[in-house]
C-alpha positions as CSV (number, residue, x, y, z in Angstrom):
1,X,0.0,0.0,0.0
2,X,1.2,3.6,-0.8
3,X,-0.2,7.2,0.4
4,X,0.6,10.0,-1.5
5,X,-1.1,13.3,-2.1
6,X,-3.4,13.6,-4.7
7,X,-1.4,15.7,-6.9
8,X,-0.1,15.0,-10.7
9,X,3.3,15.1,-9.5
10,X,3.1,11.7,-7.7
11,X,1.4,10.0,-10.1
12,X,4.9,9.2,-11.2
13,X,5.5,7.9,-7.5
14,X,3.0,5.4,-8.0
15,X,3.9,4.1,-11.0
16,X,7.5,3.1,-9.9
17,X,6.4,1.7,-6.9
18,X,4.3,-0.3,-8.3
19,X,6.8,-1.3,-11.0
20,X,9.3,-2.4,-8.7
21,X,6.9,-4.1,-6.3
22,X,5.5,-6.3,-9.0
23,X,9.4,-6.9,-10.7
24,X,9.7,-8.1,-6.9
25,X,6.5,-10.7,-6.9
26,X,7.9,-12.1,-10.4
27,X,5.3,-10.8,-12.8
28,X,6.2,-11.1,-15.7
29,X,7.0,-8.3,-17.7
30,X,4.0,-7.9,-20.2
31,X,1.5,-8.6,-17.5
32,X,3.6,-6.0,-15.2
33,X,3.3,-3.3,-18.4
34,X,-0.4,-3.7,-18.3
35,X,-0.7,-3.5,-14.7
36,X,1.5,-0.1,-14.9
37,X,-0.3,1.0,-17.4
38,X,-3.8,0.5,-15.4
39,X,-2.6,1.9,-12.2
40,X,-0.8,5.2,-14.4
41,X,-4.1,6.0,-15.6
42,X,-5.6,5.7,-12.2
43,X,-3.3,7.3,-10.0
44,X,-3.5,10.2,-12.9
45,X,-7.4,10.6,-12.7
46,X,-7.1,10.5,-8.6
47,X,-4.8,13.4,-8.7
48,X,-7.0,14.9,-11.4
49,X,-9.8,14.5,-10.6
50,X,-9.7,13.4,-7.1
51,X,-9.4,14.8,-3.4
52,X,-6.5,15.4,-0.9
53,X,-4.7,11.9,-0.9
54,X,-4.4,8.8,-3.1
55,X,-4.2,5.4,-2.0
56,X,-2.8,2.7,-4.2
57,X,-2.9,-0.9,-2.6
58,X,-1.5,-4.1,-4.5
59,X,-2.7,-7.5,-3.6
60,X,-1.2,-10.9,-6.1
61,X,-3.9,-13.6,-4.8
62,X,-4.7,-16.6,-6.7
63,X,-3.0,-15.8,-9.7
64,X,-5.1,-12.5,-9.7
65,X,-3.7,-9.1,-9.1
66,X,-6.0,-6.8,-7.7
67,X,-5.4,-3.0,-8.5
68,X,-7.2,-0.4,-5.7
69,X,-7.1,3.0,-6.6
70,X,-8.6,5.8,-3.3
71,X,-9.1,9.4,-3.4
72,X,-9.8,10.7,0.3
73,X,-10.9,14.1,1.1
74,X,-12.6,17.3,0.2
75,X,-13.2,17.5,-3.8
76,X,-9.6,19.8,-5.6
77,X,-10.8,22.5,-7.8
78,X,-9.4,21.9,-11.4
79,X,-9.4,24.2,-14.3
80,X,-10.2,22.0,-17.9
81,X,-8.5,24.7,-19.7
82,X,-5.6,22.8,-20.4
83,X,-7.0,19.5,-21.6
84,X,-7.3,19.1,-24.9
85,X,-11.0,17.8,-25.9
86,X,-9.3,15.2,-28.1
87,X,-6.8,14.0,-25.2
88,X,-9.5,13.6,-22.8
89,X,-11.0,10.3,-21.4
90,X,-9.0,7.4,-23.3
91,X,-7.4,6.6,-20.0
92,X,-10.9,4.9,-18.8
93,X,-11.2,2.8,-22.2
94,X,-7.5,1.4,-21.8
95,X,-8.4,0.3,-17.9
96,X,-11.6,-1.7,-19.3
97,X,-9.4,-2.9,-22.3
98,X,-6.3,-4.1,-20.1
99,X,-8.0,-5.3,-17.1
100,X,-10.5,-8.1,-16.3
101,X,-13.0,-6.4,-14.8
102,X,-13.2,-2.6,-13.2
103,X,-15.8,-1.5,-10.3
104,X,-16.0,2.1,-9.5
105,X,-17.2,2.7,-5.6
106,X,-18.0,6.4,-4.3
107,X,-17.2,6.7,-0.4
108,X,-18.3,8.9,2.0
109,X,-14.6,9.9,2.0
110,X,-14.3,9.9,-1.8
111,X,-14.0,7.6,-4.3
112,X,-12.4,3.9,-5.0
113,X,-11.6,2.5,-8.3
114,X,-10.7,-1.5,-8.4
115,X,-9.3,-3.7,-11.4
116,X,-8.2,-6.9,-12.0
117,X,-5.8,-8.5,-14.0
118,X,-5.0,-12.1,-14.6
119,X,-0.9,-12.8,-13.4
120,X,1.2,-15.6,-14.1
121,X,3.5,-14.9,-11.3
């Protein structure tokens, strides 16, 4: 598990430490690129979209690696200015492409995003 704040910056973060902790558990590296790749695009609309503080937590059970993605606190303010309409919103369509299944659960204290992606490791 990893707290950061909610903040493009450590998107970045996220995506290292998940890239090292999955080298670590043996997945191999195509499944590990996908599993990047979903928890990049996550981590990026948490701090985006998001509140105060991400959580990302990692479980490998079953041959199943289960990708939670938390946004805790009061809603950030962000302008849309500087998103271009065309760049906008392919991040969801690779999750549901790379992963075997998504959920999207609002909190009291925000929201939680979970995938799943079949691992060989």
């Amino acid at each position: 598990m990893l707290s950061l704040p909610a903040r493009e910056a450590h998107v970045c973060v996220a995506r290292h430490f998940a890239a090292e902790l999955l080298q670590s558990w043996s997945v191999p590296e195509s499944e590990r690129d996908s599993a990047v790749l979903i928890i990049d695009e996550l981590a990026a609309n948490a701090a985006q979209y998001g509140r105060e503080r991400m959580t990302l937590l990692l479980v490998l059970d079953d041959r199943t690696l289960h990708i939670v993605v938390s946004d805790y606190g009061t809603a950030a303010e962000h302008p849309h200015s500087e998103i271009a309409p065309d760049e906008h919103g392919r991040g969801t369509g690779i999750v549901h492409c790379l992963a075997q299944s998504t959920e999207i659960h609002q909190t009291r204290s925000g929201r939680e995003v979970r995938a799943r992606l079949r691992c060989s490791a």
